[in-house]
C-alpha positions in Angstrom: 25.4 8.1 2.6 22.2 6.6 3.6 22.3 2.5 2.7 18.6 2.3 1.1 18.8 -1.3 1.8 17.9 -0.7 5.2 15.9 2.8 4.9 12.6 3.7 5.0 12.0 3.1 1.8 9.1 3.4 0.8 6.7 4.4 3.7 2.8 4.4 3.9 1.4 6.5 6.5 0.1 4.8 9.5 -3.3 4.9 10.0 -3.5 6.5 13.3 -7.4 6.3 14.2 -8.5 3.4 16.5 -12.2 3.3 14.8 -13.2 -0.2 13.7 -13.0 -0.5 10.2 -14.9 -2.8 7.9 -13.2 -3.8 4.6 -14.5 -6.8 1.7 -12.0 -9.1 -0.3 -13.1 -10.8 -3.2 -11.1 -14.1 -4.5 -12.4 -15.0 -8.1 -11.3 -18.6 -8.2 -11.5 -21.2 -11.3 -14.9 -22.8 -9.9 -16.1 -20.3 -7.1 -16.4 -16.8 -6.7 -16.2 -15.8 -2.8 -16.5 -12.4 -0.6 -15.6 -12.2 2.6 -16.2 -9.1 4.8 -14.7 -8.3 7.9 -14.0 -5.9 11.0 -10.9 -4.7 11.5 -9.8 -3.7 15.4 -6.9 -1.7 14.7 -5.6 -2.0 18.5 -5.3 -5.5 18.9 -4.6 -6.0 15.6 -7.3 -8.5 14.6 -10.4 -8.9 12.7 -13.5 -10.7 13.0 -15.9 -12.0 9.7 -19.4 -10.7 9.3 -20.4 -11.5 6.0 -19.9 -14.3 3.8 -20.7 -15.1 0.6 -20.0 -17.7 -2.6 -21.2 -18.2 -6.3 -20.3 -21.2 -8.7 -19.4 -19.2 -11.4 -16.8 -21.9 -12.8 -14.3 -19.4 -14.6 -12.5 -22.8 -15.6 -15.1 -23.4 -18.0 -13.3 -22.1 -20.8 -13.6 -22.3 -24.7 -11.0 -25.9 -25.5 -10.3 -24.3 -28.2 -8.9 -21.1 -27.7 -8.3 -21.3 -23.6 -10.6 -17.5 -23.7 -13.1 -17.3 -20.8 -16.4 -18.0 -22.2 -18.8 -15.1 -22.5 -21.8 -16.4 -20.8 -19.2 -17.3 -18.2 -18.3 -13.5 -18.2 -21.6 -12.4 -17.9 -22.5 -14.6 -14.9 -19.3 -13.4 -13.0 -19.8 -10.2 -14.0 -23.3 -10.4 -12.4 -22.0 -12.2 -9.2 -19.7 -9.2 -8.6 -22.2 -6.7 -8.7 -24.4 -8.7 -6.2 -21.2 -9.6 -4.2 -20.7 -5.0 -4.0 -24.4 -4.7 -2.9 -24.0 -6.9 0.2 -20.9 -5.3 0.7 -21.9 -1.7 0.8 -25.0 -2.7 2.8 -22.6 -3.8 5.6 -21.2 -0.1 5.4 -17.6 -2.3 3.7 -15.1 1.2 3.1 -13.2 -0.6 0.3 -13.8 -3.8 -1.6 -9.9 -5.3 -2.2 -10.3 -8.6 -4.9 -7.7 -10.8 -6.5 -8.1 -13.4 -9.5 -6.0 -16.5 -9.8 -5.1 -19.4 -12.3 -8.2 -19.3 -14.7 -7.8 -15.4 -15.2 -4.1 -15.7 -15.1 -4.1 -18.4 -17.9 -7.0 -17.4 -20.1 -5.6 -15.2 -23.4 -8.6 -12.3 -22.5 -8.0 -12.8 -18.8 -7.2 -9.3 -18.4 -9.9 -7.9 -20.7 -12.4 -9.3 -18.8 -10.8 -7.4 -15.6 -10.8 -4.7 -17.7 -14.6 -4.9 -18.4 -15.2 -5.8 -14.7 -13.7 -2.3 -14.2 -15.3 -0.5 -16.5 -19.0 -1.8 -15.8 -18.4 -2.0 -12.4 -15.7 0.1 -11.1 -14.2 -2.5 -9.2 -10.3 -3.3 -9.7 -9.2 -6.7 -9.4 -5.5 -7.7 -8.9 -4.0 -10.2 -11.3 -2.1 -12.7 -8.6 0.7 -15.0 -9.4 0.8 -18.4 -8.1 3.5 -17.9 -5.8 2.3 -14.6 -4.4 -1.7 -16.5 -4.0 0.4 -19.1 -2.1 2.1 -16.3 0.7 -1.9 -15.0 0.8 -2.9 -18.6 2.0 0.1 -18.6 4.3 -1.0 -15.0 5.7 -4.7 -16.4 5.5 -4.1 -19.3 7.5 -1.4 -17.5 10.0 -4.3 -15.4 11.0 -6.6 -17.9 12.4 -4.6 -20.6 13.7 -1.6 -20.9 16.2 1.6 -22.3 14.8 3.1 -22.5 18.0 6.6 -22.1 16.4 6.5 -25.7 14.8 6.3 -25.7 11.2 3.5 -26.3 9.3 2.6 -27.4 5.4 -0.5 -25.9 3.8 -2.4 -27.3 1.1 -5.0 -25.3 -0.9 -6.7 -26.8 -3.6 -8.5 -24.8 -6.3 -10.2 -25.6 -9.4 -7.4 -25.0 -11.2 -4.4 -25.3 -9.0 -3.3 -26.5 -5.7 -0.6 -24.7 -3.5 1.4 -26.4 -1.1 3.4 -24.0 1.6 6.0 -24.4 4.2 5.8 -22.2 6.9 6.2 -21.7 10.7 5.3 -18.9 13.4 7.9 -16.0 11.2 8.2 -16.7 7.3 7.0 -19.1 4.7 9.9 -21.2 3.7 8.5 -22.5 0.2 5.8 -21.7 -1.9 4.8 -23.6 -4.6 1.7 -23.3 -7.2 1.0 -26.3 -9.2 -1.5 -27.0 -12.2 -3.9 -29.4 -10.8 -7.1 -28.4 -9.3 -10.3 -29.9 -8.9 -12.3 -27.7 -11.6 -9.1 -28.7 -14.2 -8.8 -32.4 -13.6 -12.2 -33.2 -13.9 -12.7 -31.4 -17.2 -9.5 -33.1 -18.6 -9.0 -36.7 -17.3 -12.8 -37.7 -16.3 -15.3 -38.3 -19.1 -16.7 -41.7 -17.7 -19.8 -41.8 -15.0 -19.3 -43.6 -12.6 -15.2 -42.8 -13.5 -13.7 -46.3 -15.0 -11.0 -47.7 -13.4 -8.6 -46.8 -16.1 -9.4 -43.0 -15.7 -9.2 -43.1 -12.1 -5.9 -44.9 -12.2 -4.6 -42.2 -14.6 -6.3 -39.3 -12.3 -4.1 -40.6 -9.2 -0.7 -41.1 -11.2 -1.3 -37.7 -13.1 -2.1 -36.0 -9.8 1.4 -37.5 -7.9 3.4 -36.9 -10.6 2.3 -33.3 -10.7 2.7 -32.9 -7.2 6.6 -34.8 -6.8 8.3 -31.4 -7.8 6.6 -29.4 -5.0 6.3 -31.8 -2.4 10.3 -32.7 -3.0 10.6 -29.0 -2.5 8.9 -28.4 0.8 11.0 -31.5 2.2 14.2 -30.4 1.3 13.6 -27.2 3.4 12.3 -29.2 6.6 15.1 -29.1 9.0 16.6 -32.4 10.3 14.0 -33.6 13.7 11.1 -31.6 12.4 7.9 -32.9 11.5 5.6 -30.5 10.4 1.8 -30.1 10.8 -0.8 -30.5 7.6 -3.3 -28.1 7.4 -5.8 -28.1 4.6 -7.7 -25.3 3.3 -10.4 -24.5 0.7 -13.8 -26.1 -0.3 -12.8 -29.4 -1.2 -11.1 -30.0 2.2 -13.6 -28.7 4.0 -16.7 -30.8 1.8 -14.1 -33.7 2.8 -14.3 -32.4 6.8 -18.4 -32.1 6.2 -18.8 -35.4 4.9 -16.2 -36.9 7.5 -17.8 -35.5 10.4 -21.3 -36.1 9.5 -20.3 -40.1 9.2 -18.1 -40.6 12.2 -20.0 -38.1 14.9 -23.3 -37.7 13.0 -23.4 -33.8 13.3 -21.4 -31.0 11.4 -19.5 -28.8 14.1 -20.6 -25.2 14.0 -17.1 -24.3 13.0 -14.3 -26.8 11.0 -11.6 -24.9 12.1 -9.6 -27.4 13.8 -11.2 -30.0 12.4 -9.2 -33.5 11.9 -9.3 -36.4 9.8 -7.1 -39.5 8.7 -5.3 -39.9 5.7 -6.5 -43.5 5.9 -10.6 -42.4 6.4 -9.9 -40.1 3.2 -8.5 -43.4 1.1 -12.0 -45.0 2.6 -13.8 -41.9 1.1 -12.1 -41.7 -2.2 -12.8 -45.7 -2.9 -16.6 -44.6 -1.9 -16.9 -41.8 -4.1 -15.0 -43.6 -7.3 -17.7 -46.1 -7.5 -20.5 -43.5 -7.7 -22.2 -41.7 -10.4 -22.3 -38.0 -10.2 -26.1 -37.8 -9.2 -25.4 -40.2 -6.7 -22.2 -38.2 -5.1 -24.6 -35.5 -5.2 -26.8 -37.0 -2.5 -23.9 -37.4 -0.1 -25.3 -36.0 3.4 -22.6 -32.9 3.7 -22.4 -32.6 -0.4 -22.7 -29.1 -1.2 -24.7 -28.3 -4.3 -22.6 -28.7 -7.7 -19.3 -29.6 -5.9 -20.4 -33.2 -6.4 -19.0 -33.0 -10.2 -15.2 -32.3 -8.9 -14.8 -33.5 -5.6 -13.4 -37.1 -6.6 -11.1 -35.2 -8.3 -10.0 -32.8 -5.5 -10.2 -35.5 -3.3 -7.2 -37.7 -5.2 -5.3 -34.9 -5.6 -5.2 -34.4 -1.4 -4.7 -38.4 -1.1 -1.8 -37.9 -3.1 -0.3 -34.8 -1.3 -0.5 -36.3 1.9 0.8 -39.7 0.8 4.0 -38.0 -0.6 4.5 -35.4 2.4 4.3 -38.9 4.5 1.5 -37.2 6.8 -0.7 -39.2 8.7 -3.5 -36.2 9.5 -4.8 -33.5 8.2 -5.9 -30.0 10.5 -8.6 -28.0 8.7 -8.1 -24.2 8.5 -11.2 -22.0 7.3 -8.8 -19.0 6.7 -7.5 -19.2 3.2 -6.8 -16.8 0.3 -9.4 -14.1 1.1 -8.2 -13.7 4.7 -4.7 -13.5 3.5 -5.7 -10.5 1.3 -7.6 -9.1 4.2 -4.1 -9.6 6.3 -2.1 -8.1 3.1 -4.3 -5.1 3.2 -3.5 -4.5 6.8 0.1 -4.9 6.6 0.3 -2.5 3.7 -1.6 0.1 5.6 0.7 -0.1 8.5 -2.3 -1.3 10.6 -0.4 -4.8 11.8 2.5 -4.2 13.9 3.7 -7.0 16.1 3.2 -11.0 15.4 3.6 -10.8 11.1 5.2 -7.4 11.2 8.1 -9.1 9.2 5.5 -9.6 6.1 5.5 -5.5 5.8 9.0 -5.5 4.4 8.4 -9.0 2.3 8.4 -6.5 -1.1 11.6 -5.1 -0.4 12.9 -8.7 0.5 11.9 -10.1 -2.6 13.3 -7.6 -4.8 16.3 -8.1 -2.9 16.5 -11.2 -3.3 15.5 -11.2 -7.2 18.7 -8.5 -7.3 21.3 -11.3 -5.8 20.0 -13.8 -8.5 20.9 -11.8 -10.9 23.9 -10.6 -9.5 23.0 -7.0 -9.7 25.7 -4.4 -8.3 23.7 -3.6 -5.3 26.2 -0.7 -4.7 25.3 0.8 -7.6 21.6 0.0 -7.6 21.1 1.4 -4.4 22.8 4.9 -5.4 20.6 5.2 -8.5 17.4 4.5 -6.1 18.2 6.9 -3.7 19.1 9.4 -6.8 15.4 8.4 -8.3 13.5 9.0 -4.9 15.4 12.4 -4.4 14.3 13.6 -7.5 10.7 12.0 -6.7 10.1 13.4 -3.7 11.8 16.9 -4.6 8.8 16.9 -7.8 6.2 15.7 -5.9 3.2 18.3 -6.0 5.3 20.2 -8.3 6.3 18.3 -11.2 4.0 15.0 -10.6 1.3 13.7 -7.9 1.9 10.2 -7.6 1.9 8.8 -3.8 3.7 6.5 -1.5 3.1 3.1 -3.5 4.0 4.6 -6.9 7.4 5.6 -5.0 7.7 1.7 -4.2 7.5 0.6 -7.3 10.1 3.2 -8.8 12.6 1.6 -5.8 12.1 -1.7 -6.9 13.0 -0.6 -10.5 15.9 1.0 -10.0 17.6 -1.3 -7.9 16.6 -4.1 -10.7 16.8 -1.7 -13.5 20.3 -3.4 -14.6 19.1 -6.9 -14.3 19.4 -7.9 -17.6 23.1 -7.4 -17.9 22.9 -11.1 -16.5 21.7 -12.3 -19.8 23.0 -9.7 -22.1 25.1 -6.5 -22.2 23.7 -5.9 -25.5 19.8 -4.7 -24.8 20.0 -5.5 -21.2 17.3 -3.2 -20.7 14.7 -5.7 -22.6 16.3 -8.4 -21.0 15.4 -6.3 -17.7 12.2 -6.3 -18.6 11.5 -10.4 -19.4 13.6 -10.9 -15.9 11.4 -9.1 -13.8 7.8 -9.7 -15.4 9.0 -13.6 -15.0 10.5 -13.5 -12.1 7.2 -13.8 -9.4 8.1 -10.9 -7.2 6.6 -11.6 -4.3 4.0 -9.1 -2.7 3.3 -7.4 -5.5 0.3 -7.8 -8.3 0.8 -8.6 -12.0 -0.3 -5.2 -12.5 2.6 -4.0 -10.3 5.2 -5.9 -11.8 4.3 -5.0 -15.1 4.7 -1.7 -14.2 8.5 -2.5 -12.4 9.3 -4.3 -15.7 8.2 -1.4 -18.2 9.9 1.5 -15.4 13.0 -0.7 -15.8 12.8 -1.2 -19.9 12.6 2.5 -20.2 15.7 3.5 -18.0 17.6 3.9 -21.2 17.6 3.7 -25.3 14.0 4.5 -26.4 11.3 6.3 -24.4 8.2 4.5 -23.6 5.9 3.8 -27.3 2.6 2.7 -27.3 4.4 0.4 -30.8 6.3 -1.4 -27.9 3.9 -4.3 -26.7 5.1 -4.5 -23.7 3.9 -1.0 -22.7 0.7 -2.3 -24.4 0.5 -4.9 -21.8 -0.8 -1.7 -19.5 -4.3 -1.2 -19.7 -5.1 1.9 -18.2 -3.7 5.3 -19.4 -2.8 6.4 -15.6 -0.1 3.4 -15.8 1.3 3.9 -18.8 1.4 7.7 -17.8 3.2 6.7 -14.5 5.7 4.6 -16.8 5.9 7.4 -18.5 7.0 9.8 -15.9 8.6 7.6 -13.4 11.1 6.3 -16.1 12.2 9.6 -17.2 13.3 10.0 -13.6 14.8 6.6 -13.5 17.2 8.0 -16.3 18.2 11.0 -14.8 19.3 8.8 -11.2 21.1 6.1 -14.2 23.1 9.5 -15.4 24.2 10.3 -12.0 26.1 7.1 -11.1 27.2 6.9 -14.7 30.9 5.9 -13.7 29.1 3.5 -10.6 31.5 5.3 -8.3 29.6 7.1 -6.5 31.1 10.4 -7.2 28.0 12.0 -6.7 26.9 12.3 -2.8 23.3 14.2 -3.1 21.5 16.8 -5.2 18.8 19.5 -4.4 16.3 20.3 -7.0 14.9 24.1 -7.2 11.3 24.7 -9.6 11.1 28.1 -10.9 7.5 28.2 -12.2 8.1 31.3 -14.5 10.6 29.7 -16.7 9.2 26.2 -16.2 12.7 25.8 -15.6 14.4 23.2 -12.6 17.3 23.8 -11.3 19.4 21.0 -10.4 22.6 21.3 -7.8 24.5 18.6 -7.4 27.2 17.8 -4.7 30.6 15.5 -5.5 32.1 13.2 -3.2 35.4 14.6 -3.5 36.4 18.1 -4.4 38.6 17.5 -6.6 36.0 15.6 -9.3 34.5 17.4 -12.1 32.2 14.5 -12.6 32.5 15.6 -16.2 30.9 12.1 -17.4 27.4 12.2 -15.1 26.9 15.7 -16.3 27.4 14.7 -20.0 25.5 11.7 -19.2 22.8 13.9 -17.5 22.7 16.3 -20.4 22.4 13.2 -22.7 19.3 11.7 -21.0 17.3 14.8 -19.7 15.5 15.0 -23.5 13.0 12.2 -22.2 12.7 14.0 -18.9 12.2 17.5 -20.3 9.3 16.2 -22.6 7.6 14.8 -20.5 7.3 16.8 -17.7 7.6 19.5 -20.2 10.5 21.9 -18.2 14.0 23.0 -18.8 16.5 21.0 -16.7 19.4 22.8 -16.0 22.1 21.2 -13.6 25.0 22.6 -12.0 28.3 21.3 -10.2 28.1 23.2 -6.3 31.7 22.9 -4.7 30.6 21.8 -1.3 28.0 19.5 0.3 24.7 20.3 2.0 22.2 18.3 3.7 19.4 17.9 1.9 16.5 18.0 4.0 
C-alpha cells in the first residue's frame, strides 16, 4: 500500500510557462495598510518590486468598548483597498493575494468586515494567525537577504503585535506572535505628552515582560556556539534606520536593506524621543507623517527585544510580511523549486506534526486519507468539481479527523474540532482551518446544520457546501477502516448516470475476510453521502485485487 505520509499528496500543477508574471499582495496591518506588486521570473526563481504603496488606515483604532472595528475606520480601509486594486490593475497585476493580521483577527466583526470587503469589492482577504504571519516574515525576509547558513532572529513589530523568529538558511526553528505593537501600546499605556516618567517606566517593564516568554523560547532552540544575527523588519525599524542614518552620515541610503545600527545609539534615541511632545517628534528629520504618535512606543518595545536576546546590533531587512506572501504564493504554485523548496511541503509537516501531539494512530489516519482521496478523485467531474487545494484540505482532515480522542472518547469529533481550529496549523489561513476543523466535526454523528455554530463560523455558501460534500466522503473512508486493520487494500468506484447509481468494489487484504463490519459500517454512514450527492451507493466485496489506476 502506498504510505500517504510520503506521497504526492496533494499536488498543484506546475506552472510550466516561463512568461514573467506580475502578482500584488496586500497586508492589512493594525496601523498601515500596504500593497506591494511584483514580477515574478519563473526561471530563476526570483522576483523584483515595481510598485509600492501604504495608507494609515489604523484598523487598531477600535471601539474600547466593544473591541469592533470602527465604522468610519471600515469605510477608510474599505476605500484604501479599492485605490490599492486600481494601481494594481494599472500595472497589468494578474491576481491581488491579501492577508489581515492581529486587529482583524481580534476584533468580534473582524470577519464581517472581510466579508463586506468581498462583497463591495470582490477581493478575498485571508484571515492569518500569528504564527503562520510569523513563517510569512521568515519567507519575507529569506527572500531578500543571505543567511549564509548562520542563524538568524527576526523581529517584526506591528501596531498590534510583534513577532520574533528563529531561523537559518532551511527552516524557521521558532515562531512566536506576541501582543505588543506599536499601534496597541500607545493607545493603552501612553496618555501623557510629553510621556511622564511613570508611564514610560511602565511602557518598558510592560513591553519586557511581554516579550520574556518568546525571547526565552527562541534561546532555548539556539544551539550551544551559535550566535545568531538580528534582523529587524517593518516601519518602526526602518523610521529608527531613517532617523539613524540621517544623524550619523547625514543622508538616507537609497535602499535600508542592510542597514545597521547599535542597540546602544537606539537607547540614545529612545531617551530623545521620551522627552518630546508628539508635535515635536513629528518634526524629527526622517519622521514619517503620523508615525510620530507610536514610534516611542515601537521603539521601547525593540530596546527591549534586543536587550533580552543579548544582541549588540541590529541588520535591517525591507522584505517583511508582504514579500513572504508573495514567496507563499509561489511555493504553492509550484513556481519555486530549489533554495526554500522545503517550505512547499510545510502544510503537510504541520499537520503531521499537530497528529503526533495528539497522538493520533497515523496508521489508521493515513488509510482513511487515502480511502477519502480515492473516492475524491474517482467523483471528481462526476459527482463534485472541487480542485487540487480542496483535495488538501480533505487530507489534512482525515489524518486529524480522530484528534479528539485525546481529550475525549465521548464526542471526540467536537473535541476534533476545538483541537484543530486552536491548534495554528501552519501554512494554512483561518479560513482553511476552519474548514479542516468543520470536515473533521462532520466525520461522524450528525451531518453538517446550519443550528451548529461552528458551521456558522463559514461565511460563504461554496465552504459550507464543500463541508458539506467533502465530509460525507470523509465518512465513507472512516467506514472502511472501521476495525483500523486495514482489511481493506483499495476500492474502484463505477457512476452509472441512468440510475444515478455508484457502484462501489472493494478489494480485502486477505481472502479469507468478509470485512462484514466496514460494509455494515459503510451501509450505516452512506445516508449522509447519498443525500448529498443525491445517488444510490451500492458496494460490493470483489474476491481479488486490482490496481486501481
Amino acid at each position: 500500500m502506498v504510505n500517504l505520509v510520503s506521497a504526492n499528496w496533494g499536488s498543484i500543477p506546475t506552472q510550466t510557462g516561463k512568461q514573467q508574471r506580475i502578482i500584488a499582495a496586500i497586508d492589512l496591518g493594525t496601523n498601515s495598510l500596504h500593497m506591494v506588486i511584483v514580477q515574478i521570473e519563473p526561471t530563476l526563481p526570483a522576483f523584483s518590486i515595481i510598485g509600492r504603496e501604504k495608507e494609515t488606515v489604523r484598523l487598531g483604532d477600535r471601539d474600547l468598548v466593544t473591541g469592533c472595528l470602527k465604522p468610519e475606520v471600515i469605510e477608510r480601509a474599505i476605500a484604501c483597498l479599492r485605490r490599492f486594486q486600481e494601481v494594481a490593475k494599472t500595472l497589468n497585476a494578474e491576481t491581488i493575494i491579501a492577508v489581515a493580521t492581529s486587529a482583524v483577527r481580534e476584533a468580534p466583526n473582524g470577519k464581517e468586515f472581510l466579508h463586506q470587503v468581498e462583497v463591495e469589492l470582490g477581493l478575498s482577504v485571508d484571515l492569518i494567525s500569528g504564527q503562520e504571519e510569523a513563517r510569512r516574515i521568515y519567507l519575507g525576509v529569506l527572500s531578500g537577504m543571505e543567511f549564509n547558513n548562520q542563524p538568524h532572529v527576526i523581529i517584526d513589530i506591528g501596531g498590534g503585535s510583534t513577532e520574533l523568529i528563529l531561523g537559518d538558511s532551511y527552516e524557521e526553528r521558532t515562531l512566536t506572535s506576541t501582543k505588543i505593537g506599536a499601534v496597541r501600546l500607545t493607545n493603552e499605556l501612553i496618555s501623557t505628552d510629553p510621556v511622564s516618567n511613570a508611564e514610560f517606566q511602565y511602557l518598558q517593564a510592560y513591553a519586557r515582560g511581554m516579550l520574556e516568554r518568546s525571547v526565552e523560547e527562541i534561546l532555548a532552540n539556539l544551539h550551544f556556539g551559535e550566535y545568531p544575527r538580528l534582523v529587524g523588519t517593518s516601519g518602526t525599524i526602518e523610521t529608527m534606520a531613517t532617523i539613524h542614518a540621517r544623524e550619523k552620515l547625514g543622508f538616507v541610503p537609497n535602499t535600508l536593506n542592510g542597514y545597521q545600527f547599535t542597540l546602544k545609539d537606539l537607547r540614545e534615541s529612545v531617551n530623545r524621543l521620551r522627552k518630546m511632545t508628539n508635535s515635536e517628534r513629528a518634526t524629527v528629520p526622517g519622521m514619517p507623517e503620523k508615525r510620530s504618535e507610536v514610534i516611542l512606543a515601537g521603539a521601547v518595545i525593540l530596546q527591549e527585544a534586543m536587550s533580552l536576546l543579548g544582541v549588540e546590533s541590529l541588520t535591517v531587512c525591507e522584505r517583511s510580511l508582504r514579500e513572504g506572501v508573495i514567496v507563499d504564493w509561489m511555493l504553492t504554485h509550484s513556481l519555486i523549486e530549489d533554495r526554500l523548496r522545503y517550505q512547499s511541503s510545510v502544510r503537510q509537516r504541520s499537520v503531521l506534526k499537530s497528529a503526533k501531539k495528539y497522538q493520533v494512530n497515523l496508521e489508521h489516519s493515513d488509510r482513511v486519507a487515502i480511502f477519502a482521496l480515492s473516492i475524491f478523485d474517482q467523483t471528481q467531474s462526476i459527482l463534485h468539481n472541487w480542485g487540487a487545494e480542496e483535495r488538501q484540505l480533505l487530507w489534512a482532515a482525515a489524518i486529524l479527523h480522530n484528534c479528539g480522542h485525546y481529550v475525549s472518547h465521548d464526542s471526540h469529533h467536537k473535541h476534533s474540532y476545538y483541537l484543530i481550529r486552536n491548534g495554528e496549523l501552519l501554512g494554512y489561513t483561518e479560513t482553511e482551518i476552519e474548514i479542516i476543523a468543520n470536515l473533521a466535526r462532520y466525520h461522524r454523528k450528525s451531518p453538517p446544520k446550519k443550528k451548529h455554530e461552528n458551521f456558522r463560523n463559514l461565511l460563504h455558501k461554496e465552504h459550507r457546501q464543500l463541508v458539506s460534500q467533502l465530509s460525507a466522503i470523509l465518512r465513507l473512508a472512516v467506514a472502511l477502516d472501521r476495525r483500523q486493520i486495514g482489511a481493506i487494500t483499495q476500492l474502484k468506484c463505477e457512476f452509472r448516470p441512468d440510475l444515478r447509481q455508484l457502484k462501489m468494489r472493494i478489494y480485502p487484504s486477505r481472502p479469507d475476510d468478509d470485512c462484514g463490519l466496514e460494509l455494515w459500517n459503510l451501509d450505516y454512514k452512506k445516508g449522509v453521502f447519498e443525500a448529498e450527492f443525491n445517488v444510490e451507493l451500492v458496494a460490493s466485496l470483489e474476491s481479488s485485487a486490482v490496481v486501481v489506476s
